[in-house]
C-alpha positions in Angstrom: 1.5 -10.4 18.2 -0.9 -13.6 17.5 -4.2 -11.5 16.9 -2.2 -9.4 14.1 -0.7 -12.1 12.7 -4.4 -13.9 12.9 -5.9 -10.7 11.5 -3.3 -10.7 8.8 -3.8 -13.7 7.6 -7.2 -13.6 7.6 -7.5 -10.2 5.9 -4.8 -12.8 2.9 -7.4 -15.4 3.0 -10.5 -13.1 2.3 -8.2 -10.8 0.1 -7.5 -13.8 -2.2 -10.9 -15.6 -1.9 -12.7 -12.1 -3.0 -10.2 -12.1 -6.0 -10.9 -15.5 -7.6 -14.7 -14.7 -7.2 -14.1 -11.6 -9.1 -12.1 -13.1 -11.5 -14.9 -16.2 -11.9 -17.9 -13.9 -12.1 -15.8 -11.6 -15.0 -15.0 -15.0 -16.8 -18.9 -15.8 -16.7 -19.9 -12.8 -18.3 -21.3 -13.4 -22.3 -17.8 -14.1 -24.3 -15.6 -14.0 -22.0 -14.7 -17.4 -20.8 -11.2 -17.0 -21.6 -10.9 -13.4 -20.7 -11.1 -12.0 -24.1 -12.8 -9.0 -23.3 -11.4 -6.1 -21.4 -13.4 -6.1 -18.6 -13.1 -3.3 -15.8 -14.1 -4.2 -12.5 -17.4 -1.8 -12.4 -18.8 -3.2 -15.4 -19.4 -6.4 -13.7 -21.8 -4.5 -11.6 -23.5 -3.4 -14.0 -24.0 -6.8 -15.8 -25.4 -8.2 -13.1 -27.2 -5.6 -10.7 -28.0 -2.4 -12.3 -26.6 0.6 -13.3 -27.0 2.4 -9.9 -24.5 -0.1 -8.9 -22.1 0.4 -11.5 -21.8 3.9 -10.6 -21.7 3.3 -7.1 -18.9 1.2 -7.1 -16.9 3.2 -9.7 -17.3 6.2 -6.9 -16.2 3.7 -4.2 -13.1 2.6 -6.5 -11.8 5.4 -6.8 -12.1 7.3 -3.5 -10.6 4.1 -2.1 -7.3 4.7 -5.1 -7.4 8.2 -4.5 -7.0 7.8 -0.6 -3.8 5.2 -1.2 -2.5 7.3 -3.2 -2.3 10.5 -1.6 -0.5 8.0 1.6 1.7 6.5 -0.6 2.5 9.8 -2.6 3.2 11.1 0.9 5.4 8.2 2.0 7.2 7.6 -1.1 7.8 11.8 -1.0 9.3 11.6 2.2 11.4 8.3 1.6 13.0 10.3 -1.8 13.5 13.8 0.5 15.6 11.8 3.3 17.9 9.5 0.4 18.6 12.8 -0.8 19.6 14.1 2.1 21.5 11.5 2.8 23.3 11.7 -0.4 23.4 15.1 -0.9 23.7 16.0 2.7 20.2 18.0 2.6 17.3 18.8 0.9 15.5 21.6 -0.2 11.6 22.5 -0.4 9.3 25.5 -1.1 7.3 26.5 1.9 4.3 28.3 1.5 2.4 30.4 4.1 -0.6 28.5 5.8 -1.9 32.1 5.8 -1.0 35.6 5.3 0.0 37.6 8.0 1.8 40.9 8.3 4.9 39.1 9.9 4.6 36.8 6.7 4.7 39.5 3.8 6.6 36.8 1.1 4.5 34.7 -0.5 6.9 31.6 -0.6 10.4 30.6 0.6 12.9 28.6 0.4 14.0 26.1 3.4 16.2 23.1 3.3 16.5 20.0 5.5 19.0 17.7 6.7 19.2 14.4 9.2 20.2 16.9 11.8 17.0 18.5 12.1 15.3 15.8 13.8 14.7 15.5 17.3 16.0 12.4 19.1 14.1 9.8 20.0 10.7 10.7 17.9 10.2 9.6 14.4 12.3 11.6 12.2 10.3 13.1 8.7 11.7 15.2 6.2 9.7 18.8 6.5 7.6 17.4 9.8 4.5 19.9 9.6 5.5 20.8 13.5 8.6 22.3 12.2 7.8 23.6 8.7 4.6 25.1 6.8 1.8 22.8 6.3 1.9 24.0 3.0 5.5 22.5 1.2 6.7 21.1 -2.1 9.6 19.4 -1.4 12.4 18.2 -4.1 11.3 14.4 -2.8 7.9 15.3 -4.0 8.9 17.0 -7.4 11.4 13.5 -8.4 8.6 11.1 -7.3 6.4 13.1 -9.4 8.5 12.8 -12.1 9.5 9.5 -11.8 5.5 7.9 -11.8 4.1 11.0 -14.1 5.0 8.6 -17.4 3.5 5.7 -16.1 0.1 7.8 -15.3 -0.4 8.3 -18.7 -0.7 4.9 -19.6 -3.5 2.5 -19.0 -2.8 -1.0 -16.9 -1.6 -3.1 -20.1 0.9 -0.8 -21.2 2.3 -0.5 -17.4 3.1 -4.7 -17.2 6.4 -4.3 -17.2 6.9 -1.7 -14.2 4.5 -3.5 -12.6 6.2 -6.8 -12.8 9.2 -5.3 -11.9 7.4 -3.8 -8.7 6.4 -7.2 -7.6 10.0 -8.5 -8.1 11.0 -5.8 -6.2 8.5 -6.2 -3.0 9.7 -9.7 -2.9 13.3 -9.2 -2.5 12.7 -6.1 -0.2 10.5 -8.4 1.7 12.7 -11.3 2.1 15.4 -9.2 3.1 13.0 -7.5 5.9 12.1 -11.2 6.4 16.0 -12.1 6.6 16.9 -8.9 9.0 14.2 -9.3 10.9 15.0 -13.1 12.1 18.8 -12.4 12.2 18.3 -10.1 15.0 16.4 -12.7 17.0 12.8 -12.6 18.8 12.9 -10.4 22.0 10.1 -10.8 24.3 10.5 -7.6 25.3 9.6 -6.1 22.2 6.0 -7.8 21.9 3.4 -5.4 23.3 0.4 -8.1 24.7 
């Protein structure tokens, strides 16, 4: 527990510290000083190294957005299939084969899921891959889809407001998760050292 909450904190410190030098070295930039110009983070790069590293970094950025996206895509997909089910009482999805074989002669299906397809005691996923074809598109997947689709379109400026919200809504998310997690008490027993 006290090396993760070290490395944590650390990882905040840095975090911050690497943001306020970005955020100094954009103000420095010709015209700038009061952030007038719209200023992408790459460009900095390039005003001050070279163009090499301009496009290096802008390869960088986005593998590094791509990657949290396709988790958080993920996540989010499976958090939306199981409030479904929940509400709903299931789920549904279209499975696709992983490949064709002559047992497999349709070339998609539909399946369905509900709480009561999990297995006790392991962690319990809408469509787990060990039950269901690798290849799925789930209704959790279609709504979240949806849902951020709109806000895609859009560049950062025009997203302020959902992303103010988001913050507002981490917060009180967090202090509850903050507020359930100290209600319950510490328990030794629950600290792996």
């Amino acid at each position: 527990m006290i090396p993760t909450t070290l490395t944590i904190i650390a990882i905040s410190i840095l975090s911050s510290l690497t943001s306020l030098s970005l955020s100094a070295t954009i103000a420095a930039m010709p015209r700038n000083g009061n952030f007038q110009r719209n200023v992408e983070y790459s460009q900095v790069f390039h005003h001050y190294i070279s163009r090499t590293w301009f496009i290096l970094t802008q390869i960088l950025f986005a593998c590094c957005v791509l990657s949290q996206m396709v988790a958080s895509i993920v996540s989010t997909s499976q958090v939306v299939d199981a409030f479904v089910a929940t509400l709903h009482g299931q789920t549904y999805a279209l499975s696709f084969p992983a490949y064709a074989t002559p047992s497999h002669t349709q070339p998609f299906h539909f399946t369905t899921w509900t709480d009561g397809d999990c297995d006790t005691g392991t962690e319990c996923l809408p469509f787990s891959p060990a039950r269901y074809s690798p290849v799925i598109l789930t209704l959790g997947y279609i709504l979240t889809t949806l849902a951020l689709l709109p806000l895609c379109l859009k560049d950062m400026k025009e997203n302020e407001g959902a992303q103010v919200l988001s913050f507002v809504l981490l917060l009180v998310f967090g202090g509850q998760f903050i507020y359930s997690f100290a209600s319950t008490g510490f328990h030794k027993e629950n600290i792996i050292w």
